[in-house]
DRENFI-385734 format. One record per residue (C-alpha): x, y, z; residue in one letter. Coordinates in pm, whole numbers, padded with zeros to 5 digits, always signed. Each point is the difference from the previous one (the first is absolute). Last residue first. Example, Ala and Ser with C-alpha at 12.3 -4.5 7.8 and 13.67 -1.06 7.14 Angstrom:
BEGIN
+01367-00106+00714s;-00137-00344+00066a;
***
This chain:
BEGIN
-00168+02052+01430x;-00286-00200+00213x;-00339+00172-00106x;-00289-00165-00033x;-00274+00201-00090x;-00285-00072+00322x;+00052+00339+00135x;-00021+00173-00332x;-00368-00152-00055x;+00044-00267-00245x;-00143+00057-00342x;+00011-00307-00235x;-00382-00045+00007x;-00106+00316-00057x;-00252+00129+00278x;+00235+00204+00161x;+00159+00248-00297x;+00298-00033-00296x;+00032+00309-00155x;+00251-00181-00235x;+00358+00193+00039x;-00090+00084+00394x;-00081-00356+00116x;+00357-00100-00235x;+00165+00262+00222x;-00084-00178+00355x;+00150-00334-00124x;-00177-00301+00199x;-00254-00065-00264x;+00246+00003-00287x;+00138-00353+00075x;-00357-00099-00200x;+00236-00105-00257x;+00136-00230+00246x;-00333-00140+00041x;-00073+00018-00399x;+00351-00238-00085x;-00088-00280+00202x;+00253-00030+00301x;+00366-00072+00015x;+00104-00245+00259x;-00159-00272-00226x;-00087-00389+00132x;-00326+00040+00075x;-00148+00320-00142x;+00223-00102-00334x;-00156-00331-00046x;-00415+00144+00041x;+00180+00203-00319x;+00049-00214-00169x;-00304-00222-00003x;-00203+00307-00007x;+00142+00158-00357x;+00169+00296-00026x;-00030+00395-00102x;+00233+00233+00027x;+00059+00396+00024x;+00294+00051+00294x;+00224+00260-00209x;-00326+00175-00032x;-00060+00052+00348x;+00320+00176+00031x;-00029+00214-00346x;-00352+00146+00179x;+00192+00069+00334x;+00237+00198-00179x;-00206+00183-00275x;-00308+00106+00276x;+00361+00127+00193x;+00087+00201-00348x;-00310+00112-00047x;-00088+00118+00367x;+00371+00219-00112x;+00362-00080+00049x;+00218+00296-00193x;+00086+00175+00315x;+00268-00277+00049x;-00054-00317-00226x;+00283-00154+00114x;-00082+00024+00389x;-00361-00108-00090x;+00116-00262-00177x;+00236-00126+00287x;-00283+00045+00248x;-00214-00196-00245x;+00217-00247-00011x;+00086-00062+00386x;-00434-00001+00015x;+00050-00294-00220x;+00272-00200+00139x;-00103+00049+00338x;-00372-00162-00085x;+00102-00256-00224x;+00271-00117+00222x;-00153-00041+00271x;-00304-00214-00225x;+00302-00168-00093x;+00116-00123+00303x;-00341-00019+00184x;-00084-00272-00319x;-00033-00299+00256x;-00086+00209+00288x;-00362+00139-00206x;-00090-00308-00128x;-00243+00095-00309x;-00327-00192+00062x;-00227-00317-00144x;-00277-00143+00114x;-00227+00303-00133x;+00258+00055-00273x;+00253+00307-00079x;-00028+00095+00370x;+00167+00246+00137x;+00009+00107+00387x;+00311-00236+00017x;+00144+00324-00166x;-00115+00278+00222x;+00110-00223+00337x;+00327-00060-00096x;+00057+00313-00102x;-00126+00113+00363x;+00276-00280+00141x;+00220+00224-00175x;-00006+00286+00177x;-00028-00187+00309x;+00362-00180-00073x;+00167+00336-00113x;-00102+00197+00298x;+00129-00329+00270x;+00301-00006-00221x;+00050+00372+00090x;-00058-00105+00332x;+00282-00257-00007x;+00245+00196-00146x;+00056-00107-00351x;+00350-00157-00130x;-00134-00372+00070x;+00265-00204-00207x;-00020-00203-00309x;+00311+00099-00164x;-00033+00146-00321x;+00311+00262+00018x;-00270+00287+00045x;-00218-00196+00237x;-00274-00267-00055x;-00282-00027+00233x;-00174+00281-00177x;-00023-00204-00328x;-00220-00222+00159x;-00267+00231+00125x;+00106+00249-00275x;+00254+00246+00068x;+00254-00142-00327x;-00316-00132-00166x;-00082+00396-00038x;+00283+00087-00220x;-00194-00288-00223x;-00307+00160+00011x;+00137+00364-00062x;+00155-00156-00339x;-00303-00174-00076x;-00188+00331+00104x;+00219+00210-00240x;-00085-00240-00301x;-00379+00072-00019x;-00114+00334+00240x;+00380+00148-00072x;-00004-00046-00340x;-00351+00110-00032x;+00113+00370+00199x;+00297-00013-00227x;-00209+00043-00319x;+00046-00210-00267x;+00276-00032-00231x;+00239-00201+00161x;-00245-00267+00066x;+00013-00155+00308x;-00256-00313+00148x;-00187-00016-00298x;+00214+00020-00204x;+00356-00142+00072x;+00216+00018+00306x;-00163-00346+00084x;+00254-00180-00246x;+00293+00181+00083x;+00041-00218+00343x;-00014+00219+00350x;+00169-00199+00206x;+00028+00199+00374x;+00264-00071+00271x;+00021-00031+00371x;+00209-00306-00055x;-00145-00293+00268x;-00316+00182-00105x;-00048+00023-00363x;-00274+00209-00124x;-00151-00057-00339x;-00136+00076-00320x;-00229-00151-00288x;-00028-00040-00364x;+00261-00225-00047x;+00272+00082-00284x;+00277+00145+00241x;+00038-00361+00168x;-00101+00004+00386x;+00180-00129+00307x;+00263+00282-00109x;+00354+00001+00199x;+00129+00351+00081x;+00011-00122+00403x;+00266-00216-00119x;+00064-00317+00226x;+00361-00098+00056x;+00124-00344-00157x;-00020-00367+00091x;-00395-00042+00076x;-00051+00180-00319x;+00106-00293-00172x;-00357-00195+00092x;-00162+00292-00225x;+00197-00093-00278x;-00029-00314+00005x;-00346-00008+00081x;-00041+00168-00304x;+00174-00245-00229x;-00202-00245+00176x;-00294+00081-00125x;+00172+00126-00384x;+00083-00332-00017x;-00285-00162+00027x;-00175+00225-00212x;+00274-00020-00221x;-00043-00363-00051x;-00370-00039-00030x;+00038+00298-00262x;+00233-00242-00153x;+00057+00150-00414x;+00119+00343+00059x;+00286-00131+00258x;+00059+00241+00261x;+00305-00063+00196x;-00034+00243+00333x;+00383+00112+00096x;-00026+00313-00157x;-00285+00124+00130x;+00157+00287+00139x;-00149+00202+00235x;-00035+00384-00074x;+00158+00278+00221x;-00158+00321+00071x;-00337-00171-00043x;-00269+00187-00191x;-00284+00236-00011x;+00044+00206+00279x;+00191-00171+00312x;-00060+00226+00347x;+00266-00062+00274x;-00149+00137+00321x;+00306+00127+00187x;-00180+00350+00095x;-00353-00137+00041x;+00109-00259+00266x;+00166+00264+00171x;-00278+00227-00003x;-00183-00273+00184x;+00299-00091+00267x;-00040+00413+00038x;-00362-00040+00063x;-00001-00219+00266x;+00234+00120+00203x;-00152+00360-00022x;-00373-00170+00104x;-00228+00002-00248x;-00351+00078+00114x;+00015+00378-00181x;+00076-00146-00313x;+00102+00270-00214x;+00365-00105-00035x;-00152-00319-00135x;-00203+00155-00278x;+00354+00251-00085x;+00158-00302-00082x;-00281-00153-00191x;+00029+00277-00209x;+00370-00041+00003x;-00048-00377-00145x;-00295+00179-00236x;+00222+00212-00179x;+00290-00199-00013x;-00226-00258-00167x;-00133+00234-00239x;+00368+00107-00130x;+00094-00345-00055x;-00305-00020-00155x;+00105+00252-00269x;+00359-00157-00003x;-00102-00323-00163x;-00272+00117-00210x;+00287+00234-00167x;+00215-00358+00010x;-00238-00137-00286x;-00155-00326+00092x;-00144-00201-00241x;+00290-00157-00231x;+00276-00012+00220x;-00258-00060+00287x;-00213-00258-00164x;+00417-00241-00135x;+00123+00022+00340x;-00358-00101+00161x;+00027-00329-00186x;+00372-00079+00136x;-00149+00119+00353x;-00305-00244+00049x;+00197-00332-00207x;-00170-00295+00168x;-00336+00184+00053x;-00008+00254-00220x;+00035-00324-00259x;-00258-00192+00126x;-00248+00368+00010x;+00127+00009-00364x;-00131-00380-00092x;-00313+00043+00139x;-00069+00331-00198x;+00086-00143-00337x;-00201-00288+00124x;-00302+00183-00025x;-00158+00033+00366x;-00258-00275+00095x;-00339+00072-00020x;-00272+00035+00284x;+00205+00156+00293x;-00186-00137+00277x;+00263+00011+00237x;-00005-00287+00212x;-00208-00223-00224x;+00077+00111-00331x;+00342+00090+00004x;+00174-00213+00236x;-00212-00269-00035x;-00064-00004-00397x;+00284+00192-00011x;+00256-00323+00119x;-00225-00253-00234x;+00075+00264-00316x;+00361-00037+00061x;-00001-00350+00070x;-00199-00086-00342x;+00212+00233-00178x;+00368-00154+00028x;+00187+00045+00317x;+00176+00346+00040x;-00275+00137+00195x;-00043-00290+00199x;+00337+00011+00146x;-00139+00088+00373x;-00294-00233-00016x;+00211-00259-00142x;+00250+00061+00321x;-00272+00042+00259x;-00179-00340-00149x;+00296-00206+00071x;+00117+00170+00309x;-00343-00102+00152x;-00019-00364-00133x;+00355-00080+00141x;-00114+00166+00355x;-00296-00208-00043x;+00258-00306-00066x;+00176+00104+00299x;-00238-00032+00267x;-00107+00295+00224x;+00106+00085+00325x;+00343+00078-00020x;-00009+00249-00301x;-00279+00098+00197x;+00194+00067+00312x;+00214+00265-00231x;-00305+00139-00139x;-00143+00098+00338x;+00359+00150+00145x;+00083+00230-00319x;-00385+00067-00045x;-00020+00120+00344x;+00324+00170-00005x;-00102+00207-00302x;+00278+00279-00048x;+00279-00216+00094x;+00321+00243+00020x;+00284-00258-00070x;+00339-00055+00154x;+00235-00234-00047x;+00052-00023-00385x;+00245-00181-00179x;-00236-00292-00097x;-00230+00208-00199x;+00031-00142-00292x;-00318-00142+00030x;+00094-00368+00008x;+00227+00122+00314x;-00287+00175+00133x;-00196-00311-00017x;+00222-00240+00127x;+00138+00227+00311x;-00428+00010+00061x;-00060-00345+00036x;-00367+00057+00018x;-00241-00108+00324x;+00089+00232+00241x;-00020+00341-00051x;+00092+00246+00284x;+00293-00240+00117x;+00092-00088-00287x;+00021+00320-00139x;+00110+00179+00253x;+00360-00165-00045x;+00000+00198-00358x;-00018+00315+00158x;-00340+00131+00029x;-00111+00383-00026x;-00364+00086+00032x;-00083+00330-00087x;-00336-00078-00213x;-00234+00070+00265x;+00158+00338+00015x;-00034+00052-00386x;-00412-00035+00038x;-00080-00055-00373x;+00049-00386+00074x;-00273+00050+00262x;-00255+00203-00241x;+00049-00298-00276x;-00072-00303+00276x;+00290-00197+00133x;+00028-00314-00158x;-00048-00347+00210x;-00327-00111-00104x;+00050+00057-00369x;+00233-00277+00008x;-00247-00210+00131x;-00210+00049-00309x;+00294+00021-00175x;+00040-00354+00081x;-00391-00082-00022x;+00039+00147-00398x;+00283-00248-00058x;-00221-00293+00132x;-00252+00051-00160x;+00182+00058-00310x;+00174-00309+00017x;-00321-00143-00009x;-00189+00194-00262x;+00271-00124-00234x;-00037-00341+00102x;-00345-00025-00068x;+00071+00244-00328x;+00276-00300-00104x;+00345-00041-00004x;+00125+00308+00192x;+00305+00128-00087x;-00043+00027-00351x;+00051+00389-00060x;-00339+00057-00083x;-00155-00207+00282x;+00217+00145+00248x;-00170+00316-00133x;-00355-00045-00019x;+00061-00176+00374x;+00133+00341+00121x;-00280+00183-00174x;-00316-00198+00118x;+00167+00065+00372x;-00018+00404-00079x;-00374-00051-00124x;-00050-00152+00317x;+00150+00308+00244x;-00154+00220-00281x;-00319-00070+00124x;+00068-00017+00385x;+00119+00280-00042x;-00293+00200-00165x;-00256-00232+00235x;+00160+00156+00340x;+00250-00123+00263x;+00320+00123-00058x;+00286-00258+00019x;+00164-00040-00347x;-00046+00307-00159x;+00077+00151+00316x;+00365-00164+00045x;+00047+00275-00291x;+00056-00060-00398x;-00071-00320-00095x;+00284-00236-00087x;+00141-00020+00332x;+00339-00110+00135x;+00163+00334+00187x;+00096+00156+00259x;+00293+00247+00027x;+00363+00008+00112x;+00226+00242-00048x;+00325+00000-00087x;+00226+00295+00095x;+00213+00291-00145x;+00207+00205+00212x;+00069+00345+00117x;-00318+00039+00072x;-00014-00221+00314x;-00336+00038+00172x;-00231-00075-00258x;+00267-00191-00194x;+00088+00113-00354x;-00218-00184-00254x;+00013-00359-00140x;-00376-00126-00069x;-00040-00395+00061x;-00313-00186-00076x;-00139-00347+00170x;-00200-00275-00097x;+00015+00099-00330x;-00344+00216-00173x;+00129+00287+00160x;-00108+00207+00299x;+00077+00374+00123x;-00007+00198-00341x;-00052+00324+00158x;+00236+00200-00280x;+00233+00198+00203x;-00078-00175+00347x;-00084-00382-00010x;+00217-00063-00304x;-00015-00328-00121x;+00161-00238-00268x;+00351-00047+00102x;-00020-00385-00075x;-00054-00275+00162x;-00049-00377-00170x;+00328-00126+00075x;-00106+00037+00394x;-00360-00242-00104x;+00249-00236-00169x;+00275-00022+00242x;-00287-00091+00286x;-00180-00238-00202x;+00340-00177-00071x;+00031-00053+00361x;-00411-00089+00019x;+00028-00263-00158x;+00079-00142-00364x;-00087+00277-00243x;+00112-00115-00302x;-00351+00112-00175x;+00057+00361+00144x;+00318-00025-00242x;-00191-00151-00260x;-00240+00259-00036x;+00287+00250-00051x;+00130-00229-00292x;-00372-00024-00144x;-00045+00379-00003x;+00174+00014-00311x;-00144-00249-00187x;-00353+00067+00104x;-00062+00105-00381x;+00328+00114-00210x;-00206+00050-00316x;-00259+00204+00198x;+00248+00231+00117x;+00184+00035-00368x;-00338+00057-00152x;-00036+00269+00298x;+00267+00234-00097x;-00103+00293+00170x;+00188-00069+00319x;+00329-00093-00173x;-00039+00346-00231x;-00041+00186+00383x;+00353-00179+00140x;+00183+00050-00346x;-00120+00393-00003x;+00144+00016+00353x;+00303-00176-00081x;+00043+00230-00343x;-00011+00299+00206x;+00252-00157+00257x;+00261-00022-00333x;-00090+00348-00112x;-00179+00078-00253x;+00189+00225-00290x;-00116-00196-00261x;-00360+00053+00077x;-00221-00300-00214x;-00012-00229+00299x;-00076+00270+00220x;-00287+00151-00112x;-00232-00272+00134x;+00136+00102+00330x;-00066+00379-00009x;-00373-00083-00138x;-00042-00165+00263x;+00080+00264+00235x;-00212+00301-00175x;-00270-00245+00008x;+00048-00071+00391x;-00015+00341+00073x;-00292+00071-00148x;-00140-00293+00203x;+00162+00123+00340x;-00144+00327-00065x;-00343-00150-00044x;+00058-00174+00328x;+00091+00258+00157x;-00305+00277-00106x;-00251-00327+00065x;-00046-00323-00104x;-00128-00322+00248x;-00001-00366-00062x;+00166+00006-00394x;-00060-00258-00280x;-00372+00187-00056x;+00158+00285-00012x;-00201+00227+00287x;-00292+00231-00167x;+00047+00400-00008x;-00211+00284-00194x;-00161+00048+00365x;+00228-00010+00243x;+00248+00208-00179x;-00274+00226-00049x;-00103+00009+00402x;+00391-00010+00086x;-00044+00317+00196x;-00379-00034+00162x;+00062-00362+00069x;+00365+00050+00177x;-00162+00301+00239x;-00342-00186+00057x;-00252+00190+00200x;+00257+00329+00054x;+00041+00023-00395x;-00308-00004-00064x;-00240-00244-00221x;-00296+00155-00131x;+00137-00140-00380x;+00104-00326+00180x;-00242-00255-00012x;+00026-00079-00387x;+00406+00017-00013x;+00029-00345+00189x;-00267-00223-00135x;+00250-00182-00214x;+00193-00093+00302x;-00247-00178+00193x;+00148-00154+00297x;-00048+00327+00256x;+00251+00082+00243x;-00130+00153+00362x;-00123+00355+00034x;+00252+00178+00199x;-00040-00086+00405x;-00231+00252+00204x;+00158+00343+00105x;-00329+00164-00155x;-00282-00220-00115x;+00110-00166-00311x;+00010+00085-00360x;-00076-00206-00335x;+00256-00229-00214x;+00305-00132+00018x;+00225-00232-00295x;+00308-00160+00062x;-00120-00279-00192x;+00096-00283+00148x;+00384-00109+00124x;+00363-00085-00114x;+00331+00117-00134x;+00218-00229-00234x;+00262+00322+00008x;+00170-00104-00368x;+00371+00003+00063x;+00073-00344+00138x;-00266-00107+00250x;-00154+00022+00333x;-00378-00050+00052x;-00124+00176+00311x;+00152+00325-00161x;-00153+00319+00121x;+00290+00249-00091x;+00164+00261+00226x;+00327-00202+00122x;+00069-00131+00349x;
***
């Protein structure tokens, strides 16, 4: 559960996703916001009448919206995203520096050997196919379906994380996120999650309209593009094929995942199986084999977040003949590697992935490419080097400050709650009270010293840097969890709430302009960064969050009328949201982004509270217009359709102007902007939704 849209997830740069965030004109009043327009150019013509109650995130980020154009190798920009690139500069230039620093350390000099691998592309095309030839041949040597079994086990890795980061499917038939048990916190378990597709959601593959359909073919051009590249396939007749057949195996693959909203739902995802439930829930796949190939042989008991995928793709590995199976893995693993294949595979993989799905025009400069590879394998080794560099420890204890300002503002909230039973409430303060809030970096740093980077086989230490992490994750199964563990390295620009911890990363890189500045005013502060921080408080009494108690155990700690409150509350969130519609065939899903939208709302009127509270008899109709306005701007971007139409399906987060438009239910923000009926963001106060 973490604040940023991200339907695309990568390294360190937030690949974010959608049109031009761009609304114009007014509606009748209590009607929906005026929907997204396409033309960003136009944006900052139609706007000098505009008000601030027709079009809250128009009317603040109308100059921004204006002067701004996307990068033409990027599918969205906006205030994180530009962060993120600044960032990124300051990073590189970190790295580069190394070499020449005598005083680098030897894990400095890894990372800098990992990014000067990536960026040496004579040496990639020199090498060729040669290194994925030896992986090809072990799919090659498949021989039935025993081997097919150890090979599609040796092939998992702990690659998802269905709650901190919603990554719930990966490109391998299955994924595996270690993370203290829902019900057992005192232990880590393995988790199992669906998997096997190359395109991003089970919808891609099974809507029925002429967009998907579209990239549904486009899709099979690329798998044959690519087992022609790399050899496999002798001819384009027999490349198109294989590729058939591959693309009817995901096809059926996509048949048995659970949809995005359902894997959101953590109740449908408490499913615990020992390993004797596995063959008798999902015939079809020797399953002792395959955990045993995965490493995973020790383990009894797993928490099976997808049992329909678990059970479907288990009969398919059954079903379907082993030379498709052979074809599959094939393409999966040059798909995977592509980037560190020589230029003709990388530019095939964003001709798809960028073009088609995302519509990102130009690739990013390989400077960039070969940074987000190296947040990827080394996350925390690169962070060391921002936040010795970047993040003073003044910043540090400033929003340690905020954030005890706005946990005991969100205190008080709750004590306020006149629907709140006493039983209730005190579990809630008690979550508050042991909340474990991280602020700009780990306690502890992992060590990477076990990862051999060689600065010459980016192939190699991509590889190994894969299951380097699995490693380390899979080790966690042996030792206690620690709720002070970060899911997030301090040089992303984003934030989250963990659960199964009831803890908060806040990584240095958002505590940056525009989100804080130390020298502007508090009440901006509190509008921009203080809302994050209220947002992610928030996750904790969110829909999903709520089911989690102060040790992380899933457990139902609310009386059942207060529940009963909660539920209808939010059912009427549910209801604003699917009320927007970006495109006529096209709208926001109001349940699958109810956790964030929850969050927005809670976390932001917790803020202001907390500013408020700070501010003392200093707060002014300034100061509020300066809070709300510094919220709205933290959410100015503008993205492009093919994106964004992604994130509505497969995002929990929604587009960046409908939470903007957050504001409506806030009582205060109708006072700071003379906002009146007949606007089309003003709700009449018994239609503002108000939950916390």
């Amino acid at each position: 559960m973490n604040i940023s849209w991200t339907p695309i997830r990568t390294a360190i740069v937030l690949a974010m996703c959608g049109t031009a965030l761009v609304t114009t004109g007014a509606a009748a009043s209590g009607q929906t916001p005026p929907a997204a327009k396409e033309d960003v150019n136009a944006a900052g013509t139609a706007q000098a009448a505009l008000r601030p109650g027709d079009d809250f995130f128009a009317w603040a980020n109308k100059d921004w919206l204006a002067k701004t154009t996307i990068p033409e190798d990027r599918s969205r920009w906006g205030a994180m995203d530009n962060l993120a690139e600044d960032t990124n500069q300051r990073i590189v230039k970190l790295i580069e520096g190394v070499d020449s620093n005598k005083k680098a350390g030897p894990e400095a000099r890894k990372v800098a050997g990992y990014y000067n691998a990536y960026m040496d592309e004579s040496a990639i095309e020199a090498r060729g196919i040669a290194p994925l030839k030896p992986l090809l041949a072990q799919i090659g040597a498949i021989k039935d379906k025993a081997g097919l079994v150890r090979a599609l086990g040796a092939s998992v890795r702990a690659d998802v994380d269905p709650l901190n980061n919603t990554h719930f499917a990966t490109e391998n038939i299955f994924g595996v996120w270690i993370s203290p048990g829902l019900h057992d916190p005192a232990h880590n378990w393995p988790y199992l999650l669906q998997g096997g597709l190359g395109m991003p959601d089970r919808a891609y593959y099974l809507d029925n309209n002429e967009r998907m359909a579209g990239l549904r073919t486009q899709y099979q051009k690329h798998i044959a593009a690519m087992l022609k590249l790399a050899g496999y396939a002798a001819t384009d007749e027999d490349a198109d094929a294989r590729a058939a057949k591959i693309f009817a195996l995901e096809v059926d693959i996509a048949n048995t995942h659970g949809t995005r909203a359902d894997s959101a739902d953590v109740l449908k995802a408490d499913n615990t199986w020992t390993r004797k439930d596995f063959a008798a829930n999902a015939p079809g796949l020797d399953w002792d084999a395959f955990f045993k190939a995965a490493r995973l042989g020790d383990q009894d008991k797993f928490i099976v977040w997808h049992p329909s995928a678990v059970k479907g793709e288990a009969a398919l590995v059954d079903k379907i003949d082993v030379a498709t199976w052979k074809d599959y893995l094939a393409f999966h693993t040059i798909n995977r590697m592509a980037n560190v294949l020589p230029k003709a595979f990388v530019d095939q993989r964003f001709a798809f992935y960028g073009k088609a799905l995302s519509g990102t025009p130009q690739q990013s400069m390989r400077w960039k490419r070969a940074l987000g590879a190296t947040n990827e394998a080394m996350d925390e080794a690169v962070g060391k080097l921002y936040v010795a560099k970047y993040f003073p420890a003044e910043n540090k204890a400033q929003l340690q400050k905020m954030v005890a300002n706005i946990v005991a503002a969100f205190g008080k909230r709750v004590d306020k709650l006149d629907w709140m039973a006493p039983a209730t409430r005190a579990q809630a303060k008690e979550k508050l009270k042991t909340l474990y809030v991280g602020v700009g970096y780990p306690d502890q740093w992992k060590s990477y010293a076990g990862l051999k980077v060689d600065a010459k086989d980016a192939f190699g230490n991509a590889l190994r840097a894969e299951a380097f992490h699995t490693d380390q994750e899979f080790a966690k199964l042996h030792a206690k969890p620690d709720r002070t563990d970060w899911s997030m390295p301090p040089q992303l620009v984003n934030a989250v709430n963990l659960p199964l911890q009831n803890a908060l990363n806040f990584p240095a890189a958002i505590l940056q302009p525009p989100f804080f500045d130390p020298k502007a005013p508090d009440a901006v502060n509190y509008g921009a960064i203080g809302a994050i921080i209220g947002h992610e408080i928030s996750h904790s009494f969110d829909d999903q969050g709520s089911q989690f108690d102060a040790q992380g155990r899933l457990r139902d700690w609310w009386t059942k009328a207060d529940m009963e409150h909660f539920k209808a509350a939010s059912r009427k969130l549910v209801e604003q949201y699917n009320a927007y519609k970006p495109y006529p065939d096209l709208a926001v899903n109001g349940q699958l982004t109810l956790s964030e939208n929850l969050a927005d709302l809670a976390g932001l009127e917790a803020s202001y509270d907390a500013y408020r509270a700070a501010a003392g008899k200093n707060a002014s109709a300034e100061s509020d217009r300066q809070f709300f306005t510094g919220y709205a701007q933290s959410w100015r971007t503008k993205a492009r359709e093919a994106a964004e139409r992604r994130g509505i399906l497969t995002d929990g987060h929604a587009p960046p102007q409908y939470r903007t438009a957050t504001v409506r239910n806030l009582d205060a923000w109708y006072e700071a902007f003379d906002v009146q009926p007949g606007q089309a963001l003003y709700l009449p106060p018994e239609q503002r939704v108000r939950v916390w």
